[in-house]
Structures are given as C-alpha cells and as structure tokens.
VOZARO-17245 format. One record per residue (C-alpha): residue number from 1; y, z, x; chain. Coordinates in steps of 0.001 Angstrom, whole numbers. Example, Ala and Ser with C-alpha at 12.3 -4.5 7.8 and 13.67 -1.06 7.14 Angstrom:
<recs>
[rec 1, [-4500, 7800, 12300], A] [rec 2, [-1060, 7140, 13670], A] 
</recs>
This chain:
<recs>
[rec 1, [117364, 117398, 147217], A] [rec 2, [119969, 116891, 144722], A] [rec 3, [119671, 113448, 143974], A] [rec 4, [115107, 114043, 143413], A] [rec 5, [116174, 117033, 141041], A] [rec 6, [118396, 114839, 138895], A] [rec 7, [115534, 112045, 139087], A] [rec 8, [113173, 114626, 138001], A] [rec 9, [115247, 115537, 135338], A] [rec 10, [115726, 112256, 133943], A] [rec 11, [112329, 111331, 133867], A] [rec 12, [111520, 114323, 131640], A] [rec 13, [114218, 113508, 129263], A] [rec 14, [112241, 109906, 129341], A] [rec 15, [108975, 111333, 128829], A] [rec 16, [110674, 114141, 126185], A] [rec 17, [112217, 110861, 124224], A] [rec 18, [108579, 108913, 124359], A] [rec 19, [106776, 112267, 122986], A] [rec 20, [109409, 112512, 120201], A] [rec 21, [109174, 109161, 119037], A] [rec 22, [105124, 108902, 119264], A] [rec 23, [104457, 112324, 117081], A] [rec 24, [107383, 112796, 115361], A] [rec 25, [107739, 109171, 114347], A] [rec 26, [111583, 108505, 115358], A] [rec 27, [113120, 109089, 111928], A] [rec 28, [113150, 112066, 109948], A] [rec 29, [111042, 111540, 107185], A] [rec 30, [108674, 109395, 108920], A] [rec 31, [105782, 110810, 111234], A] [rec 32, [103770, 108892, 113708], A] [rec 33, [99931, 109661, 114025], A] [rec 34, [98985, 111929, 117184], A] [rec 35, [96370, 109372, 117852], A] [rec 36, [96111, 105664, 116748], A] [rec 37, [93841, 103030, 117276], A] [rec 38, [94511, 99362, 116555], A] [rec 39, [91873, 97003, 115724], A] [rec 40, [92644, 92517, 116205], A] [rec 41, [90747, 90633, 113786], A] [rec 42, [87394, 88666, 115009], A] [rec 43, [85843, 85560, 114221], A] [rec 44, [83560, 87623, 111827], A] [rec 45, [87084, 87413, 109287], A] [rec 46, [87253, 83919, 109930], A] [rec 47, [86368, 82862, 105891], A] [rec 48, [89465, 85047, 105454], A] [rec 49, [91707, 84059, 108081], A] [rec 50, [94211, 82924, 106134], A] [rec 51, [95810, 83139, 102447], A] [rec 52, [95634, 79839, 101283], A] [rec 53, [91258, 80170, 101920], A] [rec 54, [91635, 83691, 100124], A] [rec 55, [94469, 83500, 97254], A] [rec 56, [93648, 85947, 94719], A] [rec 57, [95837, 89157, 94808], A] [rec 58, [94281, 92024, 95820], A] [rec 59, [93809, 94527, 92687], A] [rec 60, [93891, 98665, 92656], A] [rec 61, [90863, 98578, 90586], A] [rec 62, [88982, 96138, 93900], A] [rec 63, [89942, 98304, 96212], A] [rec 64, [89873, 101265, 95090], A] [rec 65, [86520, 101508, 92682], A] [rec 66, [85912, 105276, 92852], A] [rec 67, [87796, 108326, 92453], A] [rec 68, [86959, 109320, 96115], A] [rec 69, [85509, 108955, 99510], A] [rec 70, [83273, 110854, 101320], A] [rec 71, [81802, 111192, 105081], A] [rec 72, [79395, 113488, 106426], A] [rec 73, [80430, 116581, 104426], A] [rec 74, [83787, 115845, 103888], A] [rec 75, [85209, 114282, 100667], A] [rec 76, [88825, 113173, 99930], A] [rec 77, [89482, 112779, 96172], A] [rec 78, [91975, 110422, 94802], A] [rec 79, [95552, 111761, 94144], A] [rec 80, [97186, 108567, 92747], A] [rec 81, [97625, 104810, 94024], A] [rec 82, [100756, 102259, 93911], A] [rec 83, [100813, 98087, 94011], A] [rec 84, [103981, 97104, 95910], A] [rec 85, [104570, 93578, 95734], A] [rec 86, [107665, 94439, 98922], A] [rec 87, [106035, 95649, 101950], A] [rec 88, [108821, 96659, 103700], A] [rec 89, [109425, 99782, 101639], A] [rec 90, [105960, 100416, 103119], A] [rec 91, [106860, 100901, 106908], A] [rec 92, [109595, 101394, 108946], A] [rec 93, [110635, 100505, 112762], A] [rec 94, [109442, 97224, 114143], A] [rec 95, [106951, 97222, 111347], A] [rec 96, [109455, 96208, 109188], A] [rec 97, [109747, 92722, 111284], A] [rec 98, [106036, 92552, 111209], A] [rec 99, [105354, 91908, 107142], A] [rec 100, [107530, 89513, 106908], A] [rec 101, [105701, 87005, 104952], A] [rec 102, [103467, 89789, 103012], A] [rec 103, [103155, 89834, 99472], A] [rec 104, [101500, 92812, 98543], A] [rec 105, [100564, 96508, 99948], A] [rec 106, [97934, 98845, 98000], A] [rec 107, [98462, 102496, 98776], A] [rec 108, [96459, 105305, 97745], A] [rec 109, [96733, 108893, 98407], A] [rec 110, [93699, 111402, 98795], A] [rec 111, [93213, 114890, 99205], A] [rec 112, [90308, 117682, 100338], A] [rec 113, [89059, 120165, 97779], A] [rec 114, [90726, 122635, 99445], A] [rec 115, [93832, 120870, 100194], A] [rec 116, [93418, 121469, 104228], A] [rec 117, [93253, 117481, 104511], A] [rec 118, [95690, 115039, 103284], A] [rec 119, [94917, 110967, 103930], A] [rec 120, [96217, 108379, 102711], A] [rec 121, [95049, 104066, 103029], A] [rec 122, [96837, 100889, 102922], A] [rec 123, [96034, 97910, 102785], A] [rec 124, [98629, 94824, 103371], A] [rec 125, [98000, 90782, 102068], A] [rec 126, [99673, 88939, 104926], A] [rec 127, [99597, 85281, 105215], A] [rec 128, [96784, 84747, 108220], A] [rec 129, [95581, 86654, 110918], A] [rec 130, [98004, 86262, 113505], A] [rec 131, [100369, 87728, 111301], A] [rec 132, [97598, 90332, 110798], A] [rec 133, [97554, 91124, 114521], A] [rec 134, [100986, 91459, 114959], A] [rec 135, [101322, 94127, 112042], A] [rec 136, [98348, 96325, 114232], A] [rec 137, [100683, 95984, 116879], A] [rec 138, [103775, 96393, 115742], A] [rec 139, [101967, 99775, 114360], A] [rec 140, [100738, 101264, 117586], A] [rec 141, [104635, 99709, 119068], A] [rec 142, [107726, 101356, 117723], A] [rec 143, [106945, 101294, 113946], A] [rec 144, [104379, 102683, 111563], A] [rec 145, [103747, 103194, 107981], A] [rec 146, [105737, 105780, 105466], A] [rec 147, [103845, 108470, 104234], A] [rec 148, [102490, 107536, 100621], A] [rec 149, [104611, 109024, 97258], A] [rec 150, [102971, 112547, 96578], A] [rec 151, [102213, 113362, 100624], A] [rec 152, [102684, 117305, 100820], A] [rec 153, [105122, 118422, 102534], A] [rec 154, [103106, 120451, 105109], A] [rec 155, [101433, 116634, 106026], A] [rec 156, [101456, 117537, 110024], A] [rec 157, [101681, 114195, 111591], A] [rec 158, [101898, 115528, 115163], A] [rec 159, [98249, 116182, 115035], A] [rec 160, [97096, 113253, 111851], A] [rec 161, [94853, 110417, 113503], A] [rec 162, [95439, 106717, 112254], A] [rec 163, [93680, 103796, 112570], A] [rec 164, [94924, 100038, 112117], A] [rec 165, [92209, 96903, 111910], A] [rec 166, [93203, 93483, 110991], A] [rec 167, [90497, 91730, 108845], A] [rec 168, [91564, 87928, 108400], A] [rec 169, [94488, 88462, 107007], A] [rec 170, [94873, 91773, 106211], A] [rec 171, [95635, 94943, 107871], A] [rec 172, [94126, 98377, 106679], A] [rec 173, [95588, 101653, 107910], A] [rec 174, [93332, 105033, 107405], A] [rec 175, [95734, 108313, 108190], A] [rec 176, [94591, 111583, 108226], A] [rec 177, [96551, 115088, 108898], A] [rec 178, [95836, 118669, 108483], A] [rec 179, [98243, 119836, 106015], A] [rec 180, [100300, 123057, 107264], A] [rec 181, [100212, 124991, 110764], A] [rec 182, [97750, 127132, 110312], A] [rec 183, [93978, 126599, 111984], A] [rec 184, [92101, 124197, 113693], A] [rec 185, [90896, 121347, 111493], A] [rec 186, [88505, 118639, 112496], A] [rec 187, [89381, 115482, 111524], A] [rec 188, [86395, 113439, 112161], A] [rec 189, [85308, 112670, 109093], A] [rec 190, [87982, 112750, 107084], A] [rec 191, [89289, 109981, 109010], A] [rec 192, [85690, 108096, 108928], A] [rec 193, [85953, 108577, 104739], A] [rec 194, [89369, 107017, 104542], A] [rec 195, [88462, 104455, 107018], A] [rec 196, [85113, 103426, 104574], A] [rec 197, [87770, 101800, 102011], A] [rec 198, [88266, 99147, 104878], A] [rec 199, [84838, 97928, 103949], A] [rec 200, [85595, 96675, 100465], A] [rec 201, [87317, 93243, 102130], A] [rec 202, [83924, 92167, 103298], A] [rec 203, [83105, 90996, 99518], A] [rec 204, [85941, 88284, 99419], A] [rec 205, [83903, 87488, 102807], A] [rec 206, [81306, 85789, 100223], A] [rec 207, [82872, 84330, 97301], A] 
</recs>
C-alpha cells in the first residue's frame, strides 16, 4: 500500500512539474500560453518555401500597415513594434535551437481600449520551411517566445491563447492574455485580430 502511495505521489509531482512548465513557461519572466496551436506549412507556401526564392527583408511598415487590428467587435491598437535582426533574444527554451539560421524577427505589441486585452505578433524570416516547421514545434515543445518590450505586467499567461503557423519560411505567432486576475474575458477574437496580421505574407505569394 506503501509502495502505490509513493507511486501516486510521484506521478503528481510529474504532472505538478508538466503544469508548471506549460502555463507558467519554466523561467520566471517567461510565460507559456494556456492553449497553443501549431500550424506546418503547406504546399500553398510553396513560392515561399525558401529564402533564396523570397530575399527581401521583411519591413515594419509591410507588416504592420495600420495602427490596429480588429475582429468581430474587438480591436487591438498598436502599442509600439521592434526589428531584431538576432532572433534568439526573441525566445527562450528549445526555441532558442530552433532559429538558428534566422535573420530577422518583427514584433509588435497591441492593446484593447480598455486595456483588459494585451497581444502581441511575431513574425520570424527563417531560411526554408523545414526550418519553419521546426520553430512551430519547438514552440508547442519546451520553448516559446518572450513577451514583447512594453507587455504589462498583469499579462496572465496561464490563461493567454497562442497560435504558431509556418508559411514557407516563416513562422507567425498571435498571443493573447487577459491582463490582471480579475473577470472572465473571452478571448476569441482578440486572438482572431492578432492572428489577421498572418495574412500580410500572402502578397510576397505573388511578386
């Protein structure tokens, strides 16, 4: 009886030590989303598949055209963006493996009205799209992206949703949280907002 109660024991130390690291992200200053979804690129991205077909850098002002995003009745406004030309900087864990071989990340920071809602987007310039697919899922696996300069401090990442697609060779994250403790806050379409500056990489689909 012994012997199942220290079993029992360790397995909810496991499960304890799995929790911890999913929502509260494994190091101190860096959260993991409650929920996550990672995206593989298709053969839709294959113009884009790789960085020699698609040099150009990405720019702030091509990815980020307006001064906000909105979906359904929710709109995030822009709070500031950032070109860093080291991704690592950008993530930590087994992320950090994962951009090896990127060259630029484009973070921008948004905000509701109200300042319920925090979000933030990133997009990474890897060199093809198996890189691409390992950076969704190194994500999802033991690493994930720092929160972007100017995050508030109430940023609740044990209940912020995330998503992760690789497009060619890029990878977009969308991350939403509810900022403080207080209230239930839905986070449908904030996340669906943030996620609608994914579909600015379709142009260099054309060119």
């Amino acid at each position: 009886m012994r012997k199942w109660i220290a079993v029992a024991a360790v397995l909810l130390a496991v499960a304890a030590g799995a929790a911890f690291l999913w929502l509260g992200g494994g190091e101190e200053d860096a959260p993991r989303p409650a929920f996550f979804r990672g995206e593989p690129t298709t053969a839709h991205y294959a113009p884009i598949a790789t960085r020699a077909a698609d040099p150009d850098p990405l720019t702030a002002a091509e990815m980020f055209p307006t001064g906000s995003v909105t979906a359904g009745q929710s709109t995030l406004a822009s709070k500031g963006t950032e070109t860093l030309t080291d991704c690592v900087p950008a993530v930590w864990g087994s992320a950090e493996a994962a951009v090896a071989g990127c060259t630029q990340v484009l973070r921008a920071h948004y905000a509701t009205p109200d300042g319920r809602v925090s979000g933030q987007f990133l997009i990474f310039n890897l060199a093809d799209a198996a890189a691409a697919d390992g950076l969704v899922a190194a994500l999802e696996n033991g690493g994930f992206v720092r929160p972007a300069p100017g995050t508030p401090a109430g940023f609740d990442g044990s209940r912020s949703w995330a998503q992760a697609r690789a497009l060619g060779h890029y990878v977009t994250v969308s991350w939403v949280a509810p900022v403080g403790g207080a209230g239930r806050v839905d986070l449908t379409y904030p996340q669906v907002a943030m996620d609608s500056l994914s579909l600015v990489i379709q142009r260099r689909l054309v060119r």
